[in-house]
C-alpha positions in Angstrom: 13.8 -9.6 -4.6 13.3 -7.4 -7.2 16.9 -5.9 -7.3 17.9 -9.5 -7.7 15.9 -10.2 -10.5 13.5 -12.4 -9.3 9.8 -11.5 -11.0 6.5 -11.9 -9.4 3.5 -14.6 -10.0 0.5 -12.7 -8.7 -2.8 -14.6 -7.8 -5.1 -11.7 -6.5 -5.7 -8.2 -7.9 -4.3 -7.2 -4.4 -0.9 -9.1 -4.8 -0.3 -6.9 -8.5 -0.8 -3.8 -6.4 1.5 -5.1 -4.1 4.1 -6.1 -6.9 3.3 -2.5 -8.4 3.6 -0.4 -5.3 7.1 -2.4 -4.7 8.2 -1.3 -8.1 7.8 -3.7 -10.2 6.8 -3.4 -14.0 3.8 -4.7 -15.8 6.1 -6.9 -18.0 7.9 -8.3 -14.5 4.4 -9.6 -13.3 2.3 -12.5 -14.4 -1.1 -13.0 -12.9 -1.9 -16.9 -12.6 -5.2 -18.0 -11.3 -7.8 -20.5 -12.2 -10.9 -17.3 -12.2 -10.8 -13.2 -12.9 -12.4 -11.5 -10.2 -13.7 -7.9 -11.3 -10.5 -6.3 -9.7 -7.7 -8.2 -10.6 -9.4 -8.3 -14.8 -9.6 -4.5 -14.7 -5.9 -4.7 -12.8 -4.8 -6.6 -15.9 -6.1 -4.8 -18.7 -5.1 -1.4 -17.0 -1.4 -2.5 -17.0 -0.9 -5.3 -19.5 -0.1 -8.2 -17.0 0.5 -11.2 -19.0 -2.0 -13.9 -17.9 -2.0 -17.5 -17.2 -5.4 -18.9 -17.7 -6.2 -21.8 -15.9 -9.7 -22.5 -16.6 -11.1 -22.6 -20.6 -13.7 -19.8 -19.3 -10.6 -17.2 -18.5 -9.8 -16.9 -22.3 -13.4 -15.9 -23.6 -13.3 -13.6 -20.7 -10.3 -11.6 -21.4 -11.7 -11.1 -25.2 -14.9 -10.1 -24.0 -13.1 -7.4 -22.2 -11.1 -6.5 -25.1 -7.7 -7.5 -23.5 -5.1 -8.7 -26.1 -1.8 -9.9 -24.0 0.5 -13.2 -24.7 -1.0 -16.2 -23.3 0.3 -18.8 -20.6 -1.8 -21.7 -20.2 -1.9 -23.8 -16.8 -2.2 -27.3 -17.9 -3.8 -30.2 -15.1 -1.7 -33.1 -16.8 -4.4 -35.8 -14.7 -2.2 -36.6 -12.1 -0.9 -34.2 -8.6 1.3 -35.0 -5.4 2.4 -32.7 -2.7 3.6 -33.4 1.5 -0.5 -33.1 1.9 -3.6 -33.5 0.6 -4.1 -30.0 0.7 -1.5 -28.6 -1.5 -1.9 -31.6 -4.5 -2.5 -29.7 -7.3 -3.0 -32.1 -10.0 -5.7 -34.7 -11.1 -9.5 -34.8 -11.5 -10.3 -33.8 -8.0 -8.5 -30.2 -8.2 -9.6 -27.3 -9.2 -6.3 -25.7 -10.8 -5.7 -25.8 -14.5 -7.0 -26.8 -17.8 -7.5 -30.5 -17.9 -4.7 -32.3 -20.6 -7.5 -33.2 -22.6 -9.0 -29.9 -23.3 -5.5 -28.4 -24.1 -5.6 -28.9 -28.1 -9.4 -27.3 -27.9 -8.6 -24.1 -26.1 -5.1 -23.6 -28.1 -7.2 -23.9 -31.2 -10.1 -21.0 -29.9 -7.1 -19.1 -28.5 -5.3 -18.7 -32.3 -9.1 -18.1 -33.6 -9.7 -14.9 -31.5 -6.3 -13.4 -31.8 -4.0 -14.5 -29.0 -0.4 -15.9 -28.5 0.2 -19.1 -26.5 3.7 -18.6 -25.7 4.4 -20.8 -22.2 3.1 -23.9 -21.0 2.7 -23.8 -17.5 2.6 -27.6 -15.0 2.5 -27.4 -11.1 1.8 -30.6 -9.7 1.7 -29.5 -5.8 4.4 -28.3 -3.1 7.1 -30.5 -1.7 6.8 -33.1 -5.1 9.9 -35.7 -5.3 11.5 -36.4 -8.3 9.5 -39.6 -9.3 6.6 -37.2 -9.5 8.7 -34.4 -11.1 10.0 -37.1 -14.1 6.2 -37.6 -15.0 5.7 -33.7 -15.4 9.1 -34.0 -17.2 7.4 -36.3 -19.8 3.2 -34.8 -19.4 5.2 -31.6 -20.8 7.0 -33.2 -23.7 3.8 -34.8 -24.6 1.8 -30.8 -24.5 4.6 -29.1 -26.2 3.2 -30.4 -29.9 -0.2 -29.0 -28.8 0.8 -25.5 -28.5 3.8 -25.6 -31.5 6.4 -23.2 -32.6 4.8 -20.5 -30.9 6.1 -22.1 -27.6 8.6 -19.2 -25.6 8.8 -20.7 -22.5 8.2 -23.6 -20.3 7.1 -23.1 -16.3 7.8 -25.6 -14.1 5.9 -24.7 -11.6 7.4 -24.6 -7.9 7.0 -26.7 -4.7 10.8 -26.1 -3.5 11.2 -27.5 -0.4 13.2 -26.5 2.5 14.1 -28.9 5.5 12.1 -27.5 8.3 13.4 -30.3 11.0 17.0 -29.5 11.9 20.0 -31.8 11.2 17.8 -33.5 8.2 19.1 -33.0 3.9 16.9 -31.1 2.1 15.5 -33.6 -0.4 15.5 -31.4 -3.4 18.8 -31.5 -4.9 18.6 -28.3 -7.1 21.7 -29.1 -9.1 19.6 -32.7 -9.9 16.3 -30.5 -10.0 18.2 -28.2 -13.0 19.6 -30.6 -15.0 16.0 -32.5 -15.0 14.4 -29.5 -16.6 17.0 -28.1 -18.3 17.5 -31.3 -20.6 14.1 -31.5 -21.1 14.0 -27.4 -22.4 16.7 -28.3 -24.9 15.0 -31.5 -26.5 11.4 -29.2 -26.5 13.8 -26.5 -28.2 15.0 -29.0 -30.6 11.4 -29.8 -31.0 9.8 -26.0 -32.1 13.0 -24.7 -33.9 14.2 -22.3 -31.5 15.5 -21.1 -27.9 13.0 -21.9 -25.4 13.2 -20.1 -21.7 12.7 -21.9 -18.6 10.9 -20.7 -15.6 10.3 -21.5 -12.0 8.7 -20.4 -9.0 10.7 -21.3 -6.2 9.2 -18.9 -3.6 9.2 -20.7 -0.2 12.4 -21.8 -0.6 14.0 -18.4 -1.0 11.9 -17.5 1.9 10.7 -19.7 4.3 14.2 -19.5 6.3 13.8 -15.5 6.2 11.6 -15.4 9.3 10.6 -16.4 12.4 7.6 -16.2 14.7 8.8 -14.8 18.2 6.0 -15.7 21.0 6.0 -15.0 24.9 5.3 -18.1 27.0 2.1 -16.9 29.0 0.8 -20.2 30.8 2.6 -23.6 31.7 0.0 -25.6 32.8 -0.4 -29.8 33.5 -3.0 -31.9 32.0 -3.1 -34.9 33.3 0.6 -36.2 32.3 0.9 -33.6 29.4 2.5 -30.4 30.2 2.3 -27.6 27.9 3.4 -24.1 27.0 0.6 -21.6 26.0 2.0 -18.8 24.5 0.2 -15.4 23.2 0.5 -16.6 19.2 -1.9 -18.6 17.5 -2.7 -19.8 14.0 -3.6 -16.4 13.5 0.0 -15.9 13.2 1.0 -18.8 11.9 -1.3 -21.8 10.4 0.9 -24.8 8.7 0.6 -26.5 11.6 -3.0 -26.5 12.5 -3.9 -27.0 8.2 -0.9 -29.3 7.2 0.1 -30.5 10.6 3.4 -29.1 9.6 6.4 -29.1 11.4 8.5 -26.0 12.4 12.0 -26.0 14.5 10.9 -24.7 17.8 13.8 -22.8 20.6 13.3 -21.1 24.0 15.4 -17.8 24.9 14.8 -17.6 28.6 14.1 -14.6 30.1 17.2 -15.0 32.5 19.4 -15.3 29.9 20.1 -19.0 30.9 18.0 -21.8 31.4 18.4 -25.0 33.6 19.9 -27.1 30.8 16.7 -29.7 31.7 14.9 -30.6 28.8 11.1 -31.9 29.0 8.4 -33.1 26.8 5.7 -30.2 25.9 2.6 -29.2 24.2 3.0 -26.1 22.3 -0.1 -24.0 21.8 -1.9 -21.1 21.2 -5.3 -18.7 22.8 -7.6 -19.1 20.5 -10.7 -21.2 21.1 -9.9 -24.0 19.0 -8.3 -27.1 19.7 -6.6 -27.2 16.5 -4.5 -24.0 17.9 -1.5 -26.1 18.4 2.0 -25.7 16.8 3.3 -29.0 17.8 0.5 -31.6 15.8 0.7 -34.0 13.1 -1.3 -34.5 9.8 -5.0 -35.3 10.6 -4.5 -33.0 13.6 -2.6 -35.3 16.1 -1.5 -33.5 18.8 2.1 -35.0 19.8 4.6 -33.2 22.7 8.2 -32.2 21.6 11.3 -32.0 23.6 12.0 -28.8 24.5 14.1 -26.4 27.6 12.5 -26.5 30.5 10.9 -22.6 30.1 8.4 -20.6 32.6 5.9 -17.3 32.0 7.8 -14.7 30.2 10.3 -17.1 28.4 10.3 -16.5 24.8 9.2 -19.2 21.9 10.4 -18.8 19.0 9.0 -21.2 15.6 11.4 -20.9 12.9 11.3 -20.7 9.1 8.2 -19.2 9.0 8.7 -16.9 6.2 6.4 -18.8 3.5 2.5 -18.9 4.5 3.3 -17.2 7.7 2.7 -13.3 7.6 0.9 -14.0 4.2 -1.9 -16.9 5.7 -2.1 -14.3 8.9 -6.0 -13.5 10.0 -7.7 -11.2 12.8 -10.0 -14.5 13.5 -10.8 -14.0 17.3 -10.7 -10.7 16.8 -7.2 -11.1 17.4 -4.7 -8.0 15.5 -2.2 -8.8 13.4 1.5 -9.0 14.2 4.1 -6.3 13.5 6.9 -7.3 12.0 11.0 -6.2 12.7 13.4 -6.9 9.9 17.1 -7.8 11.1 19.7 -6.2 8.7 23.1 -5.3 8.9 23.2 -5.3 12.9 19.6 -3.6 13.7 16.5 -3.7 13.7 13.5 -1.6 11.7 10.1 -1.9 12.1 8.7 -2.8 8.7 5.2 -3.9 9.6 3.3 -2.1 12.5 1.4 -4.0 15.1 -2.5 -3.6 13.9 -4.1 -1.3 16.3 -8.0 -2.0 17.5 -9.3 0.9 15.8 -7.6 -0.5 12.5 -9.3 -3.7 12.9 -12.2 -1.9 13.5 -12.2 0.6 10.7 -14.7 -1.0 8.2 -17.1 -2.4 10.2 -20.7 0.1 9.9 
């Protein structure tokens, strides 16, 4: 990513080491969050990460701490939307941004203790349509005056989808997507004077199709008329579908190298002792069968596109270690993540 020019929005002190340790410069890295903890204020201050605050608090914060760095300020324009409830972003009942209202207040204590407003960031929630996206369109326009010719850039925030069901258009037409924010940096450039930048975090769509989540097929058990496929990975491994009810493609190699051709209806689901530990559920936690091979013990399940929130959401609940993980490039395969051993898992606990 970073050979292709692609810079890094860091929310943790731990994701600017990572962005660091990958090689990554300070000026390459912003760090966007709604609170500093200790770590990631020292983190900025050390290295001179540009910031963008998204609470009032941040900015009186970073001057305590005698940080001086250009400013980007998160704006909650009152309104959100997103393919669930969990990843809305916007209006009075999230907890991400500086509400529109307070905007002109903290732009004003911002030029009184020294700092530069230079971007104006607006992130609705993940998976928005363009309905939604023509109302940030026009909630920015409206900001713009607020922060003045000091404006540099303008960040759209992200939310690129991908089209996790097969054979179904991606709904975000990019070209479309462009065009929508492009037009709009030209009239906000007409607007201050000068050039202003545009910028855009479209991380799950460059990654999401990067990856999938290989499981072994352990149990295939009948309840009642349900039949369904346990398999050794949980949401441990992979939890959009048990906290969005999100869908993945699912596929069965068969240990035989050839299956039957027969196709049944099954429940896909995990070890862990929750019932929630199902891949194949709707929003609200509806569990529903999908058509799949018929497969047996040792088959293989593989959930695809599971490079976004996959590794990254991964967790040792259950006591359970964490996957290793095999990059495919140029015709092999390298190790690039070791499996977590027990004693690893073990290591900090006194």
């Amino acid at each position: 990513m970073r050979g292709l020019g692609v810079e890094v929005d860091a929310v943790s002190a731990g994701e600017i080491v990572r962005a660091l340790k990958a090689g990554f410069s300070s000026s390459c890295i912003k760090y966007t969050a709604d609170i500093f903890d200790r770590d990631a204020l020292a983190l900025v201050k050390e290295h001179s990460i540009p910031v963008n605050i998204g609470s009032p608090g941040m900015l009186e914060q970073l001057h305590e701490a005698g940080i001086k760095i250009p400013l980007t300020i998160r704006v909650n324009p009152g309104f959100g939307h997103g393919h669930s409830k969990k990843v809305n972003t916007g209006g009075n009942l999230s907890k991400h941004g500086v509400w529109h209202g307070e905007l002109e207040a903290l732009a004003q204590k911002a030029e009184q203790l020294g700092f530069a407003v230079e971007c104006l960031h607006m992130h609705i929630g993940s998976g928005s349509d363009f309905e939604h996206l023509s109302q940030v369109v026009s909630a920015m326009e409206r900001l713009v005056p607020v922060i003045g010719k000091g404006l540099k850039t303008i960040s759209v925030g992200g939310g690129l989808p991908i089209s996790y069901k097969r054979g179904e258009q991606n709904n975000m037409d990019l070209e479309k997507y462009y065009d929508m924010w492009n037009n709009a940096r030209k009239r906000i450039s007409n607007s201050v004077g000068h050039n202003v930048q545009l910028e855009v975090e479209p991380g799950r769509y460059l990654v999401a199709e990067s990856c999938v989540l290989a499981a072994e097929i352990r149990i295939v058990k009948k309840m009642d008329n349900n039949l369904f496929y346990l398999v050794d990975a949980g949401f441990t491994d992979l939890v959009r579908p048990a906290f969005y009810g999100a869908y993945h493609h699912i596929s069965i190699i068969h240990k035989n190298g050839n299956g039957t051709g027969e196709e049944v209806e099954a429940i896909v689901a995990g070890p862990l002792c929750e019932s929630c530990d199902v891949f194949t559920q709707e929003d609200g936690g509806v569990v529903v069968s999908r058509k799949l091979p018929l497969a047996q013990v040792g088959d293989l399940l593989v959930i695809h596109d599971a490079g976004a929130y996959g590794s990254a959401m991964s967790s040792n609940y259950n006591s359970r270690l964490l996957a290793p993980e095999i990059l495919w490039e140029k015709g092999k395969f390298t190790q690039i993540r070791k499996r977590q051993t027990f004693e690893q898992m073990l290591e900090n606990e006194i």
